[in-house]
Each structure stands twice: as C-alpha cells, then as structure tokens.
N, C-alpha and C positions, 0 to 999 in steps of 0.2 A: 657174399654180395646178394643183397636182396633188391626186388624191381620195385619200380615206385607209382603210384598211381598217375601220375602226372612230371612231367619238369618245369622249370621255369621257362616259358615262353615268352616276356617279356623284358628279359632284361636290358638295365640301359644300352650296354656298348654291343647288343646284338641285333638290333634292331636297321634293317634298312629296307630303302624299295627301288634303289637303282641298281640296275642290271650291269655289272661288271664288265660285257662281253670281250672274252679274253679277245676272240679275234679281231678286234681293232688295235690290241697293239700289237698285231704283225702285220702291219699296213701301212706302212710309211705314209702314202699320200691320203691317206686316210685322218693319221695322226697329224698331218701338215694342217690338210683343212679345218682343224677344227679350231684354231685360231681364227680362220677366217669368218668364220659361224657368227651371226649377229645371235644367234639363240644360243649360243655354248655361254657357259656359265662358267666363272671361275673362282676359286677359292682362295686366297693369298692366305700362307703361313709366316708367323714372324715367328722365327726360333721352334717354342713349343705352343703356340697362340696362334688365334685365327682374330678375325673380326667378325664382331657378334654383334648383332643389334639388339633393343629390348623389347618387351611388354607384346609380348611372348618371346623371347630366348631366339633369335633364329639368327643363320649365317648369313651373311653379308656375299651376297654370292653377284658379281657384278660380270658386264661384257669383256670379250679380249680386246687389250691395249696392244700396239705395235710391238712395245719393249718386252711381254711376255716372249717373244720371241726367242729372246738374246739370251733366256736360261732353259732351265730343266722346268720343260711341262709333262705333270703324270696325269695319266688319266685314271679318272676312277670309274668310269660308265655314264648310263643314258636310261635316261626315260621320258619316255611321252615324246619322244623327239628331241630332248635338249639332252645336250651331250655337258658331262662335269668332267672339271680338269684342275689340278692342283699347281699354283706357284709359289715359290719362295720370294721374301723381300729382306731388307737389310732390317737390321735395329732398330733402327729411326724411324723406317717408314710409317706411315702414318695410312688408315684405312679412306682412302680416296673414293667418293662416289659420286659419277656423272649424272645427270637428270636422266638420264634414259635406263640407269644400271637397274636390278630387277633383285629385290630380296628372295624370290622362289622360286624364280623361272617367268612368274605372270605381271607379279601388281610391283610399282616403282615401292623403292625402300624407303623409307624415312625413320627417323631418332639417330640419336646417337650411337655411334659404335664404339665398344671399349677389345681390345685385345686378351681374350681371356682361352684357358687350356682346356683339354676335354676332359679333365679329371673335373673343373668346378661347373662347366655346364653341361655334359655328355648326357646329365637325366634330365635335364629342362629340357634338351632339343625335341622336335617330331622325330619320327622313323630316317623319316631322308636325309635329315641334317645330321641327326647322330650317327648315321652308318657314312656319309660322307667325310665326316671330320676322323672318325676314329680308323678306316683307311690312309683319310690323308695323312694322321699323327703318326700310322704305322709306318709308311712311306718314309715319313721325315726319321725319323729313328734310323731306320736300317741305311739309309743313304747316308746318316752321319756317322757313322760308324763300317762301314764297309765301303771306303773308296778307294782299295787298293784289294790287288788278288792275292790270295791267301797262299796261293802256291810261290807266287813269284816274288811277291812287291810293287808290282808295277800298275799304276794305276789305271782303275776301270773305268767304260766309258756306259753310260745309262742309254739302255736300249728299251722297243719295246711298250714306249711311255710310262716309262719308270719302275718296270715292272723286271725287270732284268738289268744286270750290271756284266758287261764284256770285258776280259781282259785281251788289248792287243795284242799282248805279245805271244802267250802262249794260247789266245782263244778260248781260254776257260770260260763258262756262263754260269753266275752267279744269282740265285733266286733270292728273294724276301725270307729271313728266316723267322721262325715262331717255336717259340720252346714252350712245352706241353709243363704245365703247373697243377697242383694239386692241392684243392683247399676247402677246409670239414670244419664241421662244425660234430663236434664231439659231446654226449651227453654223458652223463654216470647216473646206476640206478634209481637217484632221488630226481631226477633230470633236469640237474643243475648244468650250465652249460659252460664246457672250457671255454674261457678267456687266457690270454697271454697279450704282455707288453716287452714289444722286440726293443732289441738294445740301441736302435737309434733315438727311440721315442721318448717322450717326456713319459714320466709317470702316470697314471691315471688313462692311458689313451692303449685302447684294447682293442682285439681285433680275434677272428678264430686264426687257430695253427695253418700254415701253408708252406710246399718245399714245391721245388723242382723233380720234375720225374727224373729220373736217374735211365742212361742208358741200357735196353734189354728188358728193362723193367715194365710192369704192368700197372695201369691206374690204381688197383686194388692194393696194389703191393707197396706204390707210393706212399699213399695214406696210411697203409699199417706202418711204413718204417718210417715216416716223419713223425708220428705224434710219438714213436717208443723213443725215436732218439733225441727229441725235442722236450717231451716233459715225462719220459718213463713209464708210458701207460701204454698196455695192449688192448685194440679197440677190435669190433666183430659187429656187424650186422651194419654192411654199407649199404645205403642207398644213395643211386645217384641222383642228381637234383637239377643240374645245367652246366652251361658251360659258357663265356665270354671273352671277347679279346682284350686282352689289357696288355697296348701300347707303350707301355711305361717300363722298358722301351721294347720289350718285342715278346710277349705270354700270351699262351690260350690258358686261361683258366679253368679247371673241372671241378666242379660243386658236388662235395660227398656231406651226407649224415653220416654218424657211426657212434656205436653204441663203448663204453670203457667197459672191461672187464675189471678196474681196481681204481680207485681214489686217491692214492698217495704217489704223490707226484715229485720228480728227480728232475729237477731244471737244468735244461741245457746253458750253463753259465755261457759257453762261446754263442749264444744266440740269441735269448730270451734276457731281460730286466728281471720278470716274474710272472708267475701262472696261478689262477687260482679256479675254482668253481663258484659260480652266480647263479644265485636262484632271482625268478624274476623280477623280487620286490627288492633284491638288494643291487641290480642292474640299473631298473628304473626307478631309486629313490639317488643312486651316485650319479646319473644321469641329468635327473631335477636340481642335484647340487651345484653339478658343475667340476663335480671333482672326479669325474669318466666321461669319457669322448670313445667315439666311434668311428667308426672309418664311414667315409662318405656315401650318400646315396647312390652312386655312380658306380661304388665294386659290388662285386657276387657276395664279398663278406659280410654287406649289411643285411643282404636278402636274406642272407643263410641263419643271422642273428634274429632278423625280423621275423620268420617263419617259424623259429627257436621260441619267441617270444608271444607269437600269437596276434601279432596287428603291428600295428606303428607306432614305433620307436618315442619315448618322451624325446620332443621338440626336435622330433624329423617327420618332413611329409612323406608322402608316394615314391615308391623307387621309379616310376618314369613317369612321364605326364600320361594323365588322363581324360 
C-alpha cells in the first residue's frame, strides 16, 4: 500500500450539504413537528424514483401535505433552517405540485417533472440534491428488504425517523446496513488498463474488477484476492483513490489503483463474460464505435477509468456538475 497525493473529493454520490443531525431522530415531538413546518421540504420516492424537474436537473422538493402523515416519514437533516424528510407514494402516483411548493427551499418550481433513479441523475444533481436522494435511495432499500427481525420473524416497527427498525417482540434494534466493497482499477507494465465484462452484461460493456470485502478482512487484502480469483493476476502497489455510497441496494465503495505483476489472465467463468487489457487508443476508438460502453458517470468505476485515461471519456462529460 502506497499513499496518494490526493483522493477524489468530488465524487457524484459523495457529495452533500445537509446536516444529518442524528439527534432529531430521538425526538418524537421534534419528528412530529416537522410535518407541521411550512419550510420543511419533502421528497416523494416512487419504488426506486424521485421527481426531478429540468434545465438544471434538480429535485422536486415540495411542502407537507396532511396525508404524509398516514406513512413512514425519514428524515434526512437541515439546513439553513429547512428541515428535509423523505416519503413513499404508490406506482401511479404522479409528482403533484402546489403554487406555493418550492424546488430548493426558496424560489417556486416550475417545468415538467419526470420520475427518474439516482443511478441516471445522481451526477447532474448539486451537492444537496445528490446527497439528499442518494440517503433517501439508501433508506428505501434497507426498508424494503428488512421488515422483519432477523432473530425472530416478526415484524418491525420504523423508529427514529427511519433511522432504526424495532422489533416488538423481542425489542431487538435494527440499524441501516452498508457493506464495505472493493473496486480497482488494475494497470500491467505497458499500462494498459484491466477491463472485464461481468456475466449479466451484454458484450461490449466494460467496467474495472470489484468484490465485496469478505469478513475479518482488510481493504488491501480485498483487492489482492478479488482480482487473483477474478481473472488470475497478482497485483502490488495500491493506492487508494476514494470512496462513495452506492445505494444499489446498500455498498460503500473504496476506490484502489494497483499495479499487476503478470499479464496472462485465467477468467473466473462463474463471474466474468471476459477480461482483457486496453491501451488507450484501443478504448477510445471501441468507444467512438459504439461497440464498448461504460459504466455511467454516476459510479467511482468511471472516475477510476477516467483518471486511467487521462481526461474525459469519448462522448461522456464531467463526473459531477461544474
């Protein structure tokens, strides 16, 4: 492990400026009032979708309605005095907005809203919108998949403003989980950069190596044992690079360089489509064809490619607004 002059400071789904403060959700009447708040801001989630308005990318962030009431409201934090809260709506519903509702906290919204996920706008948003959505997406995950206790069965009740799940019966407390991921971008000594196409993917659409850290385990040790059991290469001289939450449905991501010690590569058939090494002219010429795709602006894997590469991507802009 080697240090690095810098990490990435801007990454998309790192990015926010609202103040989480834990201690409001142990405050019942705290959490009560802020339905009552004409300045509280609220976010509606459909499924894996928000309402987004356009020309500039921003969330659809309107006043509380009565019927917020009657479900599960999270809170995500405050600033400047406006307090943000997260609700769910059905399928159908549709992004409703009053003349007085407020796209930022200040000035009234107007355009159209379209329903879209923080995978396709998470790098368009500002700071406050991207660090509000990709909480709220975190939220919705873990609450869709953990509403029962794991010791008992029996289902739990959302405390806390979303922030905790109780079970009644045996009073067990249930936190938000985040599983620590690992993902490099691997060079070999002509410094051609590993590419892999995992096995759900069409051909052509590439991405750097990433695993799950394994229990006990260390970052460093991560990335050495995914890229040897992944495509058979032992790699040496990490540098770390950043890290980001990727919601989809619940990872921290940590951003390694790392150098290969060997070239010839033993594809993990139960994982991988296939792997190969790209020098830069043969990246950004499959790229200009249209016969290689990339992973989107919005993960740590483009940055880690982009940095690999030296500027921006053929026919991808900036990883976060500028």
């Amino acid at each position: 492990m080697t240090t690095a002059d810098e990490t990435y400071l801007d990454l998309a789904l790192s990015r926010s400026r609202v103040d989480r403060l834990a201690r409001v959700r142990t405050d019942d009447a705290e959490l009560a009032a802020l339905l009552q708040r004409g300045s509280t801001r609220v976010i509606e989630l459909r499924a894996d979708t928000a309402a987004v308005l356009p020309d500039p990318p921003r969330l659809l962030l309107r006043a509380p309605r009565p019927e917020d009431a009657q479900g599960e409201v999270w809170f995500l934090g405050r600033e400047d005095g406006v307090d943000y809260v997260a609700v769910t709506v059905g399928a159908g519903a549709d992004a409703r907005q009053a003349p007085g509702d407020a796209a930022d906290g200040r000035a009234p919204a107007t355009g159209a809203t379209t329903w879209v996920g923080l995978r396709e706008v998470g790098a368009d948003l500002d700071d406050r919108d991207a660090g509000l959505l990709t909480a709220a997406t975190a939220l919705r995950a873990w609450h869709d998949r953990h509403g029962h206790c794991p010791r008992c069965g029996a289902a739990t009740q959302v405390v806390q403003g979303g922030w905790l799940r109780r079970c009644p019966q045996d009073g067990s407390e249930h936190h938000p989980r985040t599983d620590p991921a690992v993902i490099m971008a691997i060079t070999d000594p002509a410094d051609r950069l590993l590419l892999a196409t995992g096995l759900p993917w069409s051909q052509g659409r590439l991405s750097v190596l990433a695993g799950f850290v394994e229990a006990g385990e260390s970052l460093e040790a991560a990335v050495v044992r995914e890229v040897e059991e992944e495509v058979g290469v032992r790699v040496g001289h990490l540098v770390y690079r950043g890290n980001q939450p990727w919601p989809f449905p619940g990872s921290l991501m940590l951003a390694y360089r790392g150098q290969a010690e060997g070239t010839d590569l033993r594809i993990q058939e139960s994982e991988l489509r296939s792997a190969g090494w790209y020098t830069r002219q043969e990246l950004a010429q499959g790229l200009r064809e249209g016969r290689l795709t990339l992973p989107s602006r919005v993960s740590i894997a483009h940055r880690l490619i982009e940095e690999w590469f030296g500027g921006p991507l053929p026919g991808h802009g900036p990883a976060v607004p500028r």
